[in-house]
Residue, then its C-alpha position, 0 to 999 in steps of 0.5 A: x312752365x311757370x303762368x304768372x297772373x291776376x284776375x281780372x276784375x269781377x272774376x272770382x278764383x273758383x270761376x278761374x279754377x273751373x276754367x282751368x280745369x276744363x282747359x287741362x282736360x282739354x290740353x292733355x286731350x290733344x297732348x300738348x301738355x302733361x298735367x297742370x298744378x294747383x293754383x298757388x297765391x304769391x306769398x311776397x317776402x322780402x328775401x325769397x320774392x325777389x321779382x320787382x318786375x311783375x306784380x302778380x297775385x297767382x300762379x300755376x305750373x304745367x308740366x310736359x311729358x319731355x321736351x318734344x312735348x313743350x316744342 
C-alpha cells in the first residue's frame, strides 16, 4: 500500500522516522501488516510524476503477507 504525505510544520524527517519505526513494530506485533519500507522523498520529473492531483513530498510502502492480510 502506497502512504503519500508532507510533514507538518515543525515536524522534522527523523522525528517521523522514529514514529514510523515504532508504528511498524507495533502493526506487525498484531499482524496487520508485513513490513513497512523506507521513506522515499518525491523525486518531480516532468515525464515520470505524472500526478497533478497531490502535492506531496514523501512516501512509504507497506506490504502484506497475502490479501486475507490487507482485508
Amino acid at each position: 500500500m502506497l502512504s503519500c504525505f508532507n510533514l507538518k510544520s515543525g515536524v522534522s524527517i527523523n522525528d517521523f522516522k522514529k514514529s514510523l519505526v515504532t508504528l511498524d513494530k507495533h502493526l506487525q506485533d498484531i499482524d496487520l501488516i508485513d513490513s513497512t519500507g523506507s521513506i522515499g522523498r518525491r523525486q518531480r520529473h516532468r515525464i515520470m510524476d505524472t500526478d497533478d492531483e497531490r502535492d506531496h513530498k514523501y512516501f512509504f510502502i507497506i506490504t502484506f503477507r497475502d490479501l486475507s492480510q490487507c482485508d
